[in-house]
mmCIF file of the N, C-alpha and C atoms, coordinates in Angstrom:
data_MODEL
# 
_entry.id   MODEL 
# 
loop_
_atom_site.group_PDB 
_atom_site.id 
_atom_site.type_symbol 
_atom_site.label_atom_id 
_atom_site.label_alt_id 
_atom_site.label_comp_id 
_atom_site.label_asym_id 
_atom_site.label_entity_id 
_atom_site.label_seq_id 
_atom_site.pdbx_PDB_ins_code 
_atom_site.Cartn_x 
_atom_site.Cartn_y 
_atom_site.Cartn_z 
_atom_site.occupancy 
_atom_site.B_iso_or_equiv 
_atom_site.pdbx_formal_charge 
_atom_site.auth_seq_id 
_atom_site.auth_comp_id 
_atom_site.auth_asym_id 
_atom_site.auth_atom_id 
_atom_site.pdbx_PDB_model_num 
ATOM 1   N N  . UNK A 1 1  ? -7.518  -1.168  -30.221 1.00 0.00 ? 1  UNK A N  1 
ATOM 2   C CA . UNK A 1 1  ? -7.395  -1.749  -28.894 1.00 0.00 ? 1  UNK A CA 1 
ATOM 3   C C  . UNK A 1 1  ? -7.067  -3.235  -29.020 1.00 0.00 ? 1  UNK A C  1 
ATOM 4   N N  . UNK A 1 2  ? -7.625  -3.949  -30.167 1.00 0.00 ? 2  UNK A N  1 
ATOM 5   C CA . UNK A 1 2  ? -7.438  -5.273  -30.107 1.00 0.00 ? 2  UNK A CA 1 
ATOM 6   C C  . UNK A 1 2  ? -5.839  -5.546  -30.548 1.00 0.00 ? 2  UNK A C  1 
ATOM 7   N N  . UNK A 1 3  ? -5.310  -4.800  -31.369 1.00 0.00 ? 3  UNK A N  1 
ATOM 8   C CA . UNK A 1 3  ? -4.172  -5.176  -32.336 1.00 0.00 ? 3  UNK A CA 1 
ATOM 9   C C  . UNK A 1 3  ? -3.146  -4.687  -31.008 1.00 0.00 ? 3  UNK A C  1 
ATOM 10  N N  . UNK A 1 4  ? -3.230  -3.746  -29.986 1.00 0.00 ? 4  UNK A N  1 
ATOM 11  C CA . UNK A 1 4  ? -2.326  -3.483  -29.018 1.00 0.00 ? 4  UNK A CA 1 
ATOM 12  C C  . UNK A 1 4  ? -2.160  -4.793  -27.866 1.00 0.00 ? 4  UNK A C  1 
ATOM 13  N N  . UNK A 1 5  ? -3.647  -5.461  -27.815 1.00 0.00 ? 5  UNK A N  1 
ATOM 14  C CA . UNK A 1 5  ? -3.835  -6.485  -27.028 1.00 0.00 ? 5  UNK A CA 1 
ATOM 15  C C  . UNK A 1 5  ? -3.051  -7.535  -27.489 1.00 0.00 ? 5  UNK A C  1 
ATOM 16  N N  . UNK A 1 6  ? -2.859  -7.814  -28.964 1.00 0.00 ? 6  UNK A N  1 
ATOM 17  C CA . UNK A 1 6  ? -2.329  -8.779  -29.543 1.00 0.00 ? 6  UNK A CA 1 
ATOM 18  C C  . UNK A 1 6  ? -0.956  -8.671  -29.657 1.00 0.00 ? 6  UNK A C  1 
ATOM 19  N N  . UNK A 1 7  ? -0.626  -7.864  -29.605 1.00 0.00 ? 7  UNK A N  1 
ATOM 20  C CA . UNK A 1 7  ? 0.757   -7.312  -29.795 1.00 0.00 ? 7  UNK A CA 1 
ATOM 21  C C  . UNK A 1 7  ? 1.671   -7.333  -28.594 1.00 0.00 ? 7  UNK A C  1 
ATOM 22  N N  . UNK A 1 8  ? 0.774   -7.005  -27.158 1.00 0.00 ? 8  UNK A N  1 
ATOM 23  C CA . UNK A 1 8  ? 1.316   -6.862  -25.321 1.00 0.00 ? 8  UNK A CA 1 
ATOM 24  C C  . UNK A 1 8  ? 0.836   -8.752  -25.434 1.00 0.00 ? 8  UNK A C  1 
ATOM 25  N N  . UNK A 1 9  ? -0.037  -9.539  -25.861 1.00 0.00 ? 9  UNK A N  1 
ATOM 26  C CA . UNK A 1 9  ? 0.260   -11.098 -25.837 1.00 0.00 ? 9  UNK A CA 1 
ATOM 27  C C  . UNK A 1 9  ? 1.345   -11.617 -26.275 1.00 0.00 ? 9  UNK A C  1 
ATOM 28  N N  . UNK A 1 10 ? 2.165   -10.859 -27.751 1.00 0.00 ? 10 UNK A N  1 
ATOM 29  C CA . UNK A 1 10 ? 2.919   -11.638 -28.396 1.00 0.00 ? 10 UNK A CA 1 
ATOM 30  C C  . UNK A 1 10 ? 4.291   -11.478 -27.700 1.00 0.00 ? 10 UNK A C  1 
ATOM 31  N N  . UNK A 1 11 ? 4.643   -9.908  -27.206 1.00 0.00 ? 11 UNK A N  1 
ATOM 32  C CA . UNK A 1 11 ? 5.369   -9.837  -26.495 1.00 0.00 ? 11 UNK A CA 1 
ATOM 33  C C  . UNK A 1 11 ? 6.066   -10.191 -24.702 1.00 0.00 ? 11 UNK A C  1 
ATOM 34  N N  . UNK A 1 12 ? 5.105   -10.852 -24.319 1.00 0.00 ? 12 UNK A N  1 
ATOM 35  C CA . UNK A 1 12 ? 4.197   -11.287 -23.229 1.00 0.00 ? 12 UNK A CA 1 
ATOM 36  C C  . UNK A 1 12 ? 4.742   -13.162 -22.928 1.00 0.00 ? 12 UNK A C  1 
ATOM 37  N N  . UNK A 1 13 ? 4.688   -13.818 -24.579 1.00 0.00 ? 13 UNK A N  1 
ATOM 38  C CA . UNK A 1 13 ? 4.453   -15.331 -24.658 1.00 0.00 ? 13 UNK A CA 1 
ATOM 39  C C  . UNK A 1 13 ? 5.807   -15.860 -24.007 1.00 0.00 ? 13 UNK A C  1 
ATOM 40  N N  . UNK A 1 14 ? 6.762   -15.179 -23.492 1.00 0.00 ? 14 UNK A N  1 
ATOM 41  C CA . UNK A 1 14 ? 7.805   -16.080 -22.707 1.00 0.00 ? 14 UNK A CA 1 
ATOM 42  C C  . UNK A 1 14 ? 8.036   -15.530 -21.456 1.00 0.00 ? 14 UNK A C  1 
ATOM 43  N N  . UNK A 1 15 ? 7.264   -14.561 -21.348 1.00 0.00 ? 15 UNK A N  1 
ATOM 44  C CA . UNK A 1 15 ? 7.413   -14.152 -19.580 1.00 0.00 ? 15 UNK A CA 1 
ATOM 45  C C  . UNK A 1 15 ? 6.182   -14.174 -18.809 1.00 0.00 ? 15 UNK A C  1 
ATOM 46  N N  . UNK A 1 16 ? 6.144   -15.749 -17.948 1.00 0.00 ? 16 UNK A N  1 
ATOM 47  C CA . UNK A 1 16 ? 4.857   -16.113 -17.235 1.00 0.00 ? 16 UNK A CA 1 
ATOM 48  C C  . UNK A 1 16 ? 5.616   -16.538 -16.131 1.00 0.00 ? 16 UNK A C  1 
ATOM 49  N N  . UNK A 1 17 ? 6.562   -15.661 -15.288 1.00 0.00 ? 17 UNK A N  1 
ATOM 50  C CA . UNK A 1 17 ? 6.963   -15.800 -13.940 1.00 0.00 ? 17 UNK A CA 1 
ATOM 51  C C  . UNK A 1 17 ? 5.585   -15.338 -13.243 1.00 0.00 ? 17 UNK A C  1 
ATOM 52  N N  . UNK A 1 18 ? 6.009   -15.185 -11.737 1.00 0.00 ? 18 UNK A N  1 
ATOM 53  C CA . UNK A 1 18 ? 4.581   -15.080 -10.975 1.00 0.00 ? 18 UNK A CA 1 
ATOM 54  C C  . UNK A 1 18 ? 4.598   -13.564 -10.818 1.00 0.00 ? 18 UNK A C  1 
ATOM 55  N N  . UNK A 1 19 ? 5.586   -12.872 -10.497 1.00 0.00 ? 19 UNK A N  1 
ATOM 56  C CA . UNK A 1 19 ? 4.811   -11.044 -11.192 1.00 0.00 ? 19 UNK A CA 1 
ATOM 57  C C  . UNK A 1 19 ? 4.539   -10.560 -12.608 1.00 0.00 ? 19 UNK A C  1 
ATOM 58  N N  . UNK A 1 20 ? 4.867   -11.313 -13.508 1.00 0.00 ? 20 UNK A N  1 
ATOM 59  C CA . UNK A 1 20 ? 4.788   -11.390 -14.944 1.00 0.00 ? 20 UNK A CA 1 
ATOM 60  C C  . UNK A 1 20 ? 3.219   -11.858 -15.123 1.00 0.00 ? 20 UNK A C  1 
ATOM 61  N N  . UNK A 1 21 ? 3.188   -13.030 -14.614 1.00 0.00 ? 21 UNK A N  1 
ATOM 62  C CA . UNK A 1 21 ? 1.367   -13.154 -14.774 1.00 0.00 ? 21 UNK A CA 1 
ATOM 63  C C  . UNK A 1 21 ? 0.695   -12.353 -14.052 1.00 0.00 ? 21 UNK A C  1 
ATOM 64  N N  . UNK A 1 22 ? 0.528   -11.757 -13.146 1.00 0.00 ? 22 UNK A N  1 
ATOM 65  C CA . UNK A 1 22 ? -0.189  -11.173 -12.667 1.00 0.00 ? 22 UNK A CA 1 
ATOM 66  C C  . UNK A 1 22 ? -0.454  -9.828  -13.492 1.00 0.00 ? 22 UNK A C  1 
ATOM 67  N N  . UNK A 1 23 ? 0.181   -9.439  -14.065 1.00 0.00 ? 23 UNK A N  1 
ATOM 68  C CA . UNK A 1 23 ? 0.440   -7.783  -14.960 1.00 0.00 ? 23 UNK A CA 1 
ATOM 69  C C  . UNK A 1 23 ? -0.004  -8.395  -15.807 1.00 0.00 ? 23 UNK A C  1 
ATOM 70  N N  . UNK A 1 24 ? 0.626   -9.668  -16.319 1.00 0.00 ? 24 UNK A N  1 
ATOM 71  C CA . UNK A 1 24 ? -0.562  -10.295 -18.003 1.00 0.00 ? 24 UNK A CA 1 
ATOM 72  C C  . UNK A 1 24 ? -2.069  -10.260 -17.926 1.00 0.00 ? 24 UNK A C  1 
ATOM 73  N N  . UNK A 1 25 ? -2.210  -11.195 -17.008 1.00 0.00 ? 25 UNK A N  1 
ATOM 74  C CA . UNK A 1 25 ? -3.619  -11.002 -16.552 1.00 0.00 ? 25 UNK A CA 1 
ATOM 75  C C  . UNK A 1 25 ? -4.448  -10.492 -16.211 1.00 0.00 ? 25 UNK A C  1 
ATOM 76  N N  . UNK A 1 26 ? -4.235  -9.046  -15.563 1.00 0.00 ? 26 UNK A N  1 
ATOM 77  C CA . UNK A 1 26 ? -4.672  -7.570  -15.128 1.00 0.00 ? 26 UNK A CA 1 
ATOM 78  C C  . UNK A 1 26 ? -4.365  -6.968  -16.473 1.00 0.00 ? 26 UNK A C  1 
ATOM 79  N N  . UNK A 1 27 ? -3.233  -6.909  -17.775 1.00 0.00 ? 27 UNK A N  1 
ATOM 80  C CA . UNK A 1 27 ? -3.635  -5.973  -18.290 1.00 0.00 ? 27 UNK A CA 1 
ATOM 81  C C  . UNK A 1 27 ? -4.564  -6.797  -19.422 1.00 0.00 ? 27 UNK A C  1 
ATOM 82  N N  . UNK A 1 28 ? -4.653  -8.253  -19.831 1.00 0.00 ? 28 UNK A N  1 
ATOM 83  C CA . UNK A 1 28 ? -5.805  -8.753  -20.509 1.00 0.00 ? 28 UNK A CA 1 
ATOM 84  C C  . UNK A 1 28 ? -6.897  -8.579  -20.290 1.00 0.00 ? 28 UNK A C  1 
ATOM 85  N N  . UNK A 1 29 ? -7.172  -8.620  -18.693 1.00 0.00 ? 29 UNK A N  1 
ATOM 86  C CA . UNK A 1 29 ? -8.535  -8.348  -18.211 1.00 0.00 ? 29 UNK A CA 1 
ATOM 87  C C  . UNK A 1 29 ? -9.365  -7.191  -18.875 1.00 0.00 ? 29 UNK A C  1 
ATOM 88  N N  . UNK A 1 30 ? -8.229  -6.261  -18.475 1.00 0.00 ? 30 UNK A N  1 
ATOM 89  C CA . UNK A 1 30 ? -8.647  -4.529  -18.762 1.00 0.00 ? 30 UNK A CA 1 
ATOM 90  C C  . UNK A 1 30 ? -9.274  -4.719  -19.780 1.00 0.00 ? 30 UNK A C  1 
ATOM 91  N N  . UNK A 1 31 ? -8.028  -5.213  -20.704 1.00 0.00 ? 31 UNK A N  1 
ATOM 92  C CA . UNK A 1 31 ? -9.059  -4.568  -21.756 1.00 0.00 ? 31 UNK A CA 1 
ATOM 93  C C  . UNK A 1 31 ? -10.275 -5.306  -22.661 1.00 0.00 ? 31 UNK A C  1 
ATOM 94  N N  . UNK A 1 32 ? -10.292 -6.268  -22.166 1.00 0.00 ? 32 UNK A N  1 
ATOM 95  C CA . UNK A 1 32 ? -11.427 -7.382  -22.748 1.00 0.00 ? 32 UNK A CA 1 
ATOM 96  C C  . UNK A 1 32 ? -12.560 -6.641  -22.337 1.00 0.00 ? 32 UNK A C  1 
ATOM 97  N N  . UNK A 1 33 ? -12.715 -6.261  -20.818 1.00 0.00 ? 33 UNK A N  1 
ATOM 98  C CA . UNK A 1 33 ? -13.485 -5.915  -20.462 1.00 0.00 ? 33 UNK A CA 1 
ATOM 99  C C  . UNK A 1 33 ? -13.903 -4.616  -20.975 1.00 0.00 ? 33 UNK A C  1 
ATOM 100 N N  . UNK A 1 34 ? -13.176 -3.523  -21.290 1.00 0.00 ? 34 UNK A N  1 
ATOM 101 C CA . UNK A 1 34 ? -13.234 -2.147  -22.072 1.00 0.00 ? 34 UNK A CA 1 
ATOM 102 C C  . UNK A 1 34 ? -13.815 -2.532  -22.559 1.00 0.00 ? 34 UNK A C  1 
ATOM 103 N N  . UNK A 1 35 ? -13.647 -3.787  -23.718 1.00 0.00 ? 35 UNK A N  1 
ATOM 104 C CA . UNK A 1 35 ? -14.297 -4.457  -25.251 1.00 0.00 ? 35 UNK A CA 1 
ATOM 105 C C  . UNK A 1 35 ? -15.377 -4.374  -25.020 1.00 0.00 ? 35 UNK A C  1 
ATOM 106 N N  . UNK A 1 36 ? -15.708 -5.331  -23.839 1.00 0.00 ? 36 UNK A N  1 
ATOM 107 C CA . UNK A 1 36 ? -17.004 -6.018  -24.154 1.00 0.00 ? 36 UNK A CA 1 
ATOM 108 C C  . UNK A 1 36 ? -17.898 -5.037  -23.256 1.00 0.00 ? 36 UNK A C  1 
ATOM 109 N N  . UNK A 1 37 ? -17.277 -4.234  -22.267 1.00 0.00 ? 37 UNK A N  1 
ATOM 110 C CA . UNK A 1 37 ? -18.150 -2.668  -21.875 1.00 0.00 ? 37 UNK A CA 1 
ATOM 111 C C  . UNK A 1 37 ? -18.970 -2.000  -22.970 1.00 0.00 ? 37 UNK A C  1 
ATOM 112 N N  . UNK A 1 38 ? -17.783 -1.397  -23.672 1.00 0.00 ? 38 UNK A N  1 
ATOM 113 C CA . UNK A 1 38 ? -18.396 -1.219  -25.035 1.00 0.00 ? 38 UNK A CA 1 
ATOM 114 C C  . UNK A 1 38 ? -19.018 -1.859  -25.915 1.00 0.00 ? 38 UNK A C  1 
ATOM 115 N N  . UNK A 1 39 ? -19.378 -3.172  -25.878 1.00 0.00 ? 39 UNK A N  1 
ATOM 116 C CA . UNK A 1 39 ? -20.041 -3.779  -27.455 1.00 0.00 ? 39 UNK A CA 1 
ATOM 117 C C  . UNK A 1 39 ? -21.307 -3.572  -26.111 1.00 0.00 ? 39 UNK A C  1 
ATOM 118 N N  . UNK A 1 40 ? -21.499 -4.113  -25.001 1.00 0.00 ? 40 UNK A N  1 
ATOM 119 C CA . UNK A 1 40 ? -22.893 -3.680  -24.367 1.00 0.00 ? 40 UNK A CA 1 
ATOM 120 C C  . UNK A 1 40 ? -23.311 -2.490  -23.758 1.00 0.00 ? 40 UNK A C  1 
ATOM 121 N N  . UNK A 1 41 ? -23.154 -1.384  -24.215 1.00 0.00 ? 41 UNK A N  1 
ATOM 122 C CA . UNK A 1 41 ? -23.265 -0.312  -24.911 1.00 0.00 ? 41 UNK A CA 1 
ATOM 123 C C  . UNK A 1 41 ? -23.161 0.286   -23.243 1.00 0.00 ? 41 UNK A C  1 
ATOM 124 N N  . UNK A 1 42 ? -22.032 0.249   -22.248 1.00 0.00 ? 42 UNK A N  1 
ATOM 125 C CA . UNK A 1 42 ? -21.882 0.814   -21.073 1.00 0.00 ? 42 UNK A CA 1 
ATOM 126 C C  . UNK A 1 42 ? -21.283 2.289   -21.253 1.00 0.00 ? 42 UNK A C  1 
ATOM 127 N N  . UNK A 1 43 ? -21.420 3.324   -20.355 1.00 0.00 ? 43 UNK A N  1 
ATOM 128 C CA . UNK A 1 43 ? -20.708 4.778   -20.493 1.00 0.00 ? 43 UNK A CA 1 
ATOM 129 C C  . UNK A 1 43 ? -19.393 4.902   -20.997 1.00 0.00 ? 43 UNK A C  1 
ATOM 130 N N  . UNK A 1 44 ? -19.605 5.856   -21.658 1.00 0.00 ? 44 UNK A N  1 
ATOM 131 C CA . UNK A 1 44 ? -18.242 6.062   -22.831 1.00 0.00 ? 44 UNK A CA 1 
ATOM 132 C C  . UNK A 1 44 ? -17.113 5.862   -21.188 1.00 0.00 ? 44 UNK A C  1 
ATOM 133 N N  . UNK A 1 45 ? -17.161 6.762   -20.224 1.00 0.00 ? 45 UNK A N  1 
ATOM 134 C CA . UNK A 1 45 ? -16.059 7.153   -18.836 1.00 0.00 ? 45 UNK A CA 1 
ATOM 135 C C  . UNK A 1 45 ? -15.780 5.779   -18.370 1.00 0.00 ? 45 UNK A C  1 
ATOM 136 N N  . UNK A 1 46 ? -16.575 4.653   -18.628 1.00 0.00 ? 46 UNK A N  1 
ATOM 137 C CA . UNK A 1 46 ? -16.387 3.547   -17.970 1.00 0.00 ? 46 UNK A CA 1 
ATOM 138 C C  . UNK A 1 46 ? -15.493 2.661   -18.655 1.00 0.00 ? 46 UNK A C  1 
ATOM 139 N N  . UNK A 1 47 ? -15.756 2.875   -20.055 1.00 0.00 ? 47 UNK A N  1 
ATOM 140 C CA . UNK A 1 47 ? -14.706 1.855   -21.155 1.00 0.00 ? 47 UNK A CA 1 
ATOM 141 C C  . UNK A 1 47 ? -13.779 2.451   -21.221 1.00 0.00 ? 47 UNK A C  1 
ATOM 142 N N  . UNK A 1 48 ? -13.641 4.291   -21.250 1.00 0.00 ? 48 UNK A N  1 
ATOM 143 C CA . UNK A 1 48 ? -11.996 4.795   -21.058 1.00 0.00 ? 48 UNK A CA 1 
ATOM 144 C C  . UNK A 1 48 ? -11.227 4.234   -19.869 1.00 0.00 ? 48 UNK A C  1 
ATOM 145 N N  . UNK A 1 49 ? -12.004 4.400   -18.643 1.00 0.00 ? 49 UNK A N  1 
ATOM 146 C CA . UNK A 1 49 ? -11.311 4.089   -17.575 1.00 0.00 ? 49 UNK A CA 1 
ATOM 147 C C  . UNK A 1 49 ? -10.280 2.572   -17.610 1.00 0.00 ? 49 UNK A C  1 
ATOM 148 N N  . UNK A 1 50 ? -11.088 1.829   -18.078 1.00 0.00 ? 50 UNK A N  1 
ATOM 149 C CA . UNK A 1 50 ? -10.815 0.267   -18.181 1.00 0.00 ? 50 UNK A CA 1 
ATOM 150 C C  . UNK A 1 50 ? -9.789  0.062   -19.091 1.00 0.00 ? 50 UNK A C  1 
ATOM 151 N N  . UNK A 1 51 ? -9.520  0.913   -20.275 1.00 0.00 ? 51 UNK A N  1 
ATOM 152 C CA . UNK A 1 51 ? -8.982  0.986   -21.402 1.00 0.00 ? 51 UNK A CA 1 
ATOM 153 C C  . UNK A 1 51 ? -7.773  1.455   -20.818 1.00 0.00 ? 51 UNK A C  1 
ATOM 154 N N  . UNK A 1 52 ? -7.738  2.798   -20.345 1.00 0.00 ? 52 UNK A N  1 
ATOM 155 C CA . UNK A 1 52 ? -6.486  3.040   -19.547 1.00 0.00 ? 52 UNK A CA 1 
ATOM 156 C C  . UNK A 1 52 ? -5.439  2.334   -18.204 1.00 0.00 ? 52 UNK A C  1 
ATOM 157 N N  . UNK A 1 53 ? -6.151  1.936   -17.739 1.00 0.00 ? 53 UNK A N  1 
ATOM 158 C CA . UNK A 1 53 ? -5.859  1.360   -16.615 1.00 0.00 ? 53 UNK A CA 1 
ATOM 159 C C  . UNK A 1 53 ? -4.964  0.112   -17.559 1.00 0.00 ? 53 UNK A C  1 
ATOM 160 N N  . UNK A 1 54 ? -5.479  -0.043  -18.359 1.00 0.00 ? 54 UNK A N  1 
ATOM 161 C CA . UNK A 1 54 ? -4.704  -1.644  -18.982 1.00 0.00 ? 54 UNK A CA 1 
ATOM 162 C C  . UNK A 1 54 ? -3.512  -0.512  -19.431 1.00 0.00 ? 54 UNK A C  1 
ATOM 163 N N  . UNK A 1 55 ? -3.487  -0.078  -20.385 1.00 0.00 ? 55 UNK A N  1 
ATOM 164 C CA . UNK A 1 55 ? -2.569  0.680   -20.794 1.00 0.00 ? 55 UNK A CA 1 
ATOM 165 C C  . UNK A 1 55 ? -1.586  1.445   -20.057 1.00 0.00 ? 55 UNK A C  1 
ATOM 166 N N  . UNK A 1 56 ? -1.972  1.800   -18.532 1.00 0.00 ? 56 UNK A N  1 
ATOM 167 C CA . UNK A 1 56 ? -0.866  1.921   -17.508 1.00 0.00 ? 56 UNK A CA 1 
ATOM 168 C C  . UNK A 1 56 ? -0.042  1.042   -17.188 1.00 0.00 ? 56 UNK A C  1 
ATOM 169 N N  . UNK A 1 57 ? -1.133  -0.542  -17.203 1.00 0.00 ? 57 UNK A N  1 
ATOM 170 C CA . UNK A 1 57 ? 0.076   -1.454  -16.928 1.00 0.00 ? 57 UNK A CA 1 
ATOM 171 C C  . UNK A 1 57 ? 0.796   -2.304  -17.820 1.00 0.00 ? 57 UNK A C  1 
ATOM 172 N N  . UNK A 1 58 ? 0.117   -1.768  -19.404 1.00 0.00 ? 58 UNK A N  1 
ATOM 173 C CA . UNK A 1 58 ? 1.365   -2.030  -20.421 1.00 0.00 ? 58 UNK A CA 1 
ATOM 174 C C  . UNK A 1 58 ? 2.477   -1.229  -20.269 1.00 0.00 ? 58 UNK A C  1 
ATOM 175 N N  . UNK A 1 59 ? 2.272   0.145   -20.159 1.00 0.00 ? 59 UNK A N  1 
ATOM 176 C CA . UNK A 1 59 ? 3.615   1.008   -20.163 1.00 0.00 ? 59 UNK A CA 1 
ATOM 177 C C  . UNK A 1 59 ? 5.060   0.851   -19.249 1.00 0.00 ? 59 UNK A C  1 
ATOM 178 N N  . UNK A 1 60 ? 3.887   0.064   -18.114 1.00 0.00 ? 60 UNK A N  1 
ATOM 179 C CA . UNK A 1 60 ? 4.517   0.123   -16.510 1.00 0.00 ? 60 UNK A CA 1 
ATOM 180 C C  . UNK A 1 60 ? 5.351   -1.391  -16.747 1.00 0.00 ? 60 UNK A C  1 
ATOM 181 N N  . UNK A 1 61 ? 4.664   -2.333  -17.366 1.00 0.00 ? 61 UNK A N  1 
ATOM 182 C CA . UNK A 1 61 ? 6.028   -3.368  -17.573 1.00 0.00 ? 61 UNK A CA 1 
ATOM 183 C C  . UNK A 1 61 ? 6.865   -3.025  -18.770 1.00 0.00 ? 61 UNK A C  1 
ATOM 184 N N  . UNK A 1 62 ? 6.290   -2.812  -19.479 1.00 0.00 ? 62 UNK A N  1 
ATOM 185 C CA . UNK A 1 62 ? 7.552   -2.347  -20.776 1.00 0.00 ? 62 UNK A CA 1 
ATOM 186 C C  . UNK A 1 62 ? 8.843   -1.404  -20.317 1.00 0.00 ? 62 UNK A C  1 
ATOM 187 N N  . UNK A 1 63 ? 8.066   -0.848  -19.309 1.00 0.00 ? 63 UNK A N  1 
ATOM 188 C CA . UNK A 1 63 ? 9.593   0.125   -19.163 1.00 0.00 ? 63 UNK A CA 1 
ATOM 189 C C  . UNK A 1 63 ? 10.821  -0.756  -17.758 1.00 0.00 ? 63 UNK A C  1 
ATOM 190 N N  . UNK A 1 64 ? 9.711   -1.671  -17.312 1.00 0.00 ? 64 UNK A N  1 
ATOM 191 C CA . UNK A 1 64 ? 10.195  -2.725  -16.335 1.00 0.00 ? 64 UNK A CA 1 
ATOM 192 C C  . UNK A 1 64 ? 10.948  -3.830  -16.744 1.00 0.00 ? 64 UNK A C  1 
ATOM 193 N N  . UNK A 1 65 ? 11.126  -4.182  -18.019 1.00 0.00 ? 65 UNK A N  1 
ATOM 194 C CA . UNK A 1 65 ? 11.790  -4.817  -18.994 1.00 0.00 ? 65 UNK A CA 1 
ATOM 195 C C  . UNK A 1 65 ? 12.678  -4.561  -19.351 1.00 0.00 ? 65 UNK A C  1 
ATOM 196 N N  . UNK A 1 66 ? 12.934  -2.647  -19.280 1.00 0.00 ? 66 UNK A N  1 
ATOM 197 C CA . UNK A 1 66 ? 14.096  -2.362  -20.767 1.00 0.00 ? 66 UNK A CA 1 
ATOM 198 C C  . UNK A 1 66 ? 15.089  -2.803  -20.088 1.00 0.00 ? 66 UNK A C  1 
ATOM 199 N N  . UNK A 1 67 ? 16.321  -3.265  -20.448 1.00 0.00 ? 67 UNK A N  1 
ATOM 200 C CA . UNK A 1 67 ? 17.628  -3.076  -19.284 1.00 0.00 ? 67 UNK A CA 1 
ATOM 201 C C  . UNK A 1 67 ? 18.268  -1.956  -20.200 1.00 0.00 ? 67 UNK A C  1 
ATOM 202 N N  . UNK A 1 68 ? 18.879  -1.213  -18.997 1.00 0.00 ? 68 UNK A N  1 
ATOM 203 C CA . UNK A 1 68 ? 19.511  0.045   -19.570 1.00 0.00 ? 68 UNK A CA 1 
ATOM 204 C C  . UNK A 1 68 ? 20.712  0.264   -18.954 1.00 0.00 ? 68 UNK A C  1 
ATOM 205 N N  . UNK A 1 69 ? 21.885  0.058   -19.449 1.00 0.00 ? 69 UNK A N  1 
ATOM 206 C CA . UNK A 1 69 ? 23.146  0.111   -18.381 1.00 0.00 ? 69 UNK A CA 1 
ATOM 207 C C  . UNK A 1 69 ? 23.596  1.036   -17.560 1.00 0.00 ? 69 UNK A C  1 
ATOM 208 N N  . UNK A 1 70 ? 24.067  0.767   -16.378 1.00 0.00 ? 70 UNK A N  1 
ATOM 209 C CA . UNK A 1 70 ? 24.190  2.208   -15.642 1.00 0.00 ? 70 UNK A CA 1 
ATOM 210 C C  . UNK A 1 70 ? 25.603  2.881   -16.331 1.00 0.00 ? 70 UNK A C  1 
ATOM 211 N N  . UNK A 1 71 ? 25.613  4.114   -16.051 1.00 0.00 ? 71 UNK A N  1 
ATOM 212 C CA . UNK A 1 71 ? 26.260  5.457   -16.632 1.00 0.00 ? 71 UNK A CA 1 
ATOM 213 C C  . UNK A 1 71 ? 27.483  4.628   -16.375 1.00 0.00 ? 71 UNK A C  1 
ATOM 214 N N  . UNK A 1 72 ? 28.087  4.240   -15.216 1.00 0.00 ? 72 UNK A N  1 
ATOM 215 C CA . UNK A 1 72 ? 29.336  3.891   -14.203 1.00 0.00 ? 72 UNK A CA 1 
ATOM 216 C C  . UNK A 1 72 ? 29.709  3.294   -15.465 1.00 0.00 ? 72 UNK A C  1 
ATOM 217 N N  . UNK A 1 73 ? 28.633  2.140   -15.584 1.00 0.00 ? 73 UNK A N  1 
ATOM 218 C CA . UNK A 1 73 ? 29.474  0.683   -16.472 1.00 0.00 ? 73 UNK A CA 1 
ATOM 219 C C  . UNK A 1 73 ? 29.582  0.849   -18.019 1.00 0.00 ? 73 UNK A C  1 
ATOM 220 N N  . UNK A 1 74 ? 28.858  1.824   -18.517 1.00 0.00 ? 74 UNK A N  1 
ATOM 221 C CA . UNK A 1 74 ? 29.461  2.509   -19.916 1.00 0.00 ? 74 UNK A CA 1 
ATOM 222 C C  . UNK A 1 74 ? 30.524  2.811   -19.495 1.00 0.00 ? 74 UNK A C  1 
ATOM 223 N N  . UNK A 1 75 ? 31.170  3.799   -18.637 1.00 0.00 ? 75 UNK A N  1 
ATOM 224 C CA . UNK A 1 75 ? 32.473  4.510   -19.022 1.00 0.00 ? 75 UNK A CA 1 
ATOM 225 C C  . UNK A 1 75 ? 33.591  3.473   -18.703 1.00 0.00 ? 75 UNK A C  1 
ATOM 226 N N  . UNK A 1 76 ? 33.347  2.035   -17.824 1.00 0.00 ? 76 UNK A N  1 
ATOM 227 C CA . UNK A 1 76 ? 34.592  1.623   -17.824 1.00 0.00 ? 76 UNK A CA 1 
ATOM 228 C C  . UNK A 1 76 ? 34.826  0.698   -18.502 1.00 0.00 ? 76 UNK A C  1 
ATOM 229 N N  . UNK A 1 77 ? 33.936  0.271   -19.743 1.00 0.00 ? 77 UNK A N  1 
ATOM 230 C CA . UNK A 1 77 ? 34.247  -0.501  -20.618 1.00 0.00 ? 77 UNK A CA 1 
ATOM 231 C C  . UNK A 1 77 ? 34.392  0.052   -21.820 1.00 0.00 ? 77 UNK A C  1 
ATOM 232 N N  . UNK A 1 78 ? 34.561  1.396   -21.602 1.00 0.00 ? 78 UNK A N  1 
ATOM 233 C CA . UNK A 1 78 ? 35.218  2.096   -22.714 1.00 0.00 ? 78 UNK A CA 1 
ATOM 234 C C  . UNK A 1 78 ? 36.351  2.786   -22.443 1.00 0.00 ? 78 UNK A C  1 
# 
């Protein structure tokens, strides 16, 4: 969990527009909090929940990032 955290920071360190922070900061939250749910020994359902929820909104900007060209503009630059 930590090395994914470190990894959604490193990828993270040049996009701090204002919907960009907000997803940084919601998905850091998550999972600090998962962390530290778990080191004070809270319900296993409560640190998954927290754990996931971050991890929805890693997936949810990563795929908000990719640029992917539309079909149209492949075929007419070939």
């Amino acid at each position: 969990m930590g090395a994914r955290l470190v990894l959604f920071v490193y990828r993270k360190r040049d996009m701090w527009g204002k919907w960009q922070a907000i997803t940084n900061v919601a998905r850091i939250s998550s999972s600090a909090l998962a962390v530290a749910l778990l080191v004070l020994d809270y319900p296993m359902w409560l640190v998954w929940l927290f754990f996931l929820i971050g991890e929805m909104i890693d997936r949810v900007s990563y795929y908000n990032e990719l640029s992917v060209p539309e079909p149209s503009e492949l075929i007419k630059t070939h």
